[in-house]
C-alpha positions in Angstrom: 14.7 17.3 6.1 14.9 14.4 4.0 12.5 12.0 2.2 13.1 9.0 0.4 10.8 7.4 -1.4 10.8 3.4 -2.3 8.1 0.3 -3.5 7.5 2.1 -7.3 7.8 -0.3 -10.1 5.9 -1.7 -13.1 2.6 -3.1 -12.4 -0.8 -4.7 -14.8 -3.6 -2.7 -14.4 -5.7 -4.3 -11.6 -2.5 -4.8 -9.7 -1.1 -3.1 -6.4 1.5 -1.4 -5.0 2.7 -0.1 -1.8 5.0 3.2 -1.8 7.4 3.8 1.1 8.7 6.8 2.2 11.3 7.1 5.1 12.0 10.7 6.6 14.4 12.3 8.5 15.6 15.4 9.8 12.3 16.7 11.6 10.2 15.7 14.2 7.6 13.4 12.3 4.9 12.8 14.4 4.1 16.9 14.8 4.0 16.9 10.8 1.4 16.3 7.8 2.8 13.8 5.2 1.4 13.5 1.6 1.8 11.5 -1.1 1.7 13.8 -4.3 2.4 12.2 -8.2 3.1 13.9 -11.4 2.2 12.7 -14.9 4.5 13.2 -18.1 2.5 16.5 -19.0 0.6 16.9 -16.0 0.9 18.7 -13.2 1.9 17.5 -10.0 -1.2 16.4 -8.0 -1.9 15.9 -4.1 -2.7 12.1 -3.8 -3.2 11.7 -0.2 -2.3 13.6 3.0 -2.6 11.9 6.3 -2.4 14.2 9.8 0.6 14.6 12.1 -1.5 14.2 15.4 -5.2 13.0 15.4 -7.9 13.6 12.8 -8.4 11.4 9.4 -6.0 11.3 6.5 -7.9 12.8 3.0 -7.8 11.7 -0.8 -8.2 12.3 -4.2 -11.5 11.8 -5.3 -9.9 9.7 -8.6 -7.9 7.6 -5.6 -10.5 6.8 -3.0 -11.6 3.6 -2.0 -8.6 2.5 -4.0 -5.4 4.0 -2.1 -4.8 3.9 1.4 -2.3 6.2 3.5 -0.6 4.8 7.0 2.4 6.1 8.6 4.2 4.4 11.4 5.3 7.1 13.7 8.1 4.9 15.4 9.6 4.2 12.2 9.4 7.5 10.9 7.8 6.5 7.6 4.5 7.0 5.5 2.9 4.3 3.3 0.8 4.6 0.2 -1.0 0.9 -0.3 -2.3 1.2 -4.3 -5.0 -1.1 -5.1 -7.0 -1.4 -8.4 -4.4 0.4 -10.3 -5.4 1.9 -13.5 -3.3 3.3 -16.4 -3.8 6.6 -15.4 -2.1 6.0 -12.2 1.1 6.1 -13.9 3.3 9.1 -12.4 6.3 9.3 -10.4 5.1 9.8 -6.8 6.8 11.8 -4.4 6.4 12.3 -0.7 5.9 15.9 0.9 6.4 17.1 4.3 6.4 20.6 5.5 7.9 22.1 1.5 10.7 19.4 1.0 10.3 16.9 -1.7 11.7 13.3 -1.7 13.2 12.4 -5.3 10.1 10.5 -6.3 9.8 6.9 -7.3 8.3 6.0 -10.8 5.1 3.9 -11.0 4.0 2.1 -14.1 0.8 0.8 -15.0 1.2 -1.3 -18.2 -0.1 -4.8 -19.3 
């Protein structure tokens, strides 16, 4: 299994951002993917998880109506669009799928 995450970067509050995370190694389609992020001192936190097969994806009450997960099931991938972003978005996000990690990918909000 692997996971690699892309899109994080430095963005003003208010801004958006849309995370990418490419997988290998496993059949994707038969699999939940999330999007979890950690925060310097924090621990790490589910984001949003979106279903293998059928059913609707979930969030984070602090991320809803603001975040939106996708995944394209030809491409193998999983996409975290991040609108509104606040301060307190800023984590390094990583993508999960059945207990492997991707590296994670840094996202800064700063003005």
């Amino acid at each position: 299994v692997q996971l690699v995450e892309s899109g994080g970067g430095l963005v003003q509050p208010g801004g958006s951002l849309t995370l990418s995370c490419a997988a290998s190694g496993f059949t994707f389609r038969r699999y939940d993917m999330s999007w979890y992020r950690q925060a310097p001192g924090k621990e790490r936190e589910l984001v949003a998880r979106i279903p293998g097969v059928g059913g609707s994806a979930n969030y984070a009450d602090s991320v809803k109506g603001r975040f939106t997960i996708s995944r394209d099931n030809s491409k193998n991938t999983v996409d975290l669009q991040m609108n509104s972003l606040k301060p307190e978005d800023m984590a390094v996000y990583y993508c999960h799928a059945i207990a492997h990690w991707g590296q994670g990918t840094q996202v800064t909000v700063s003005s």
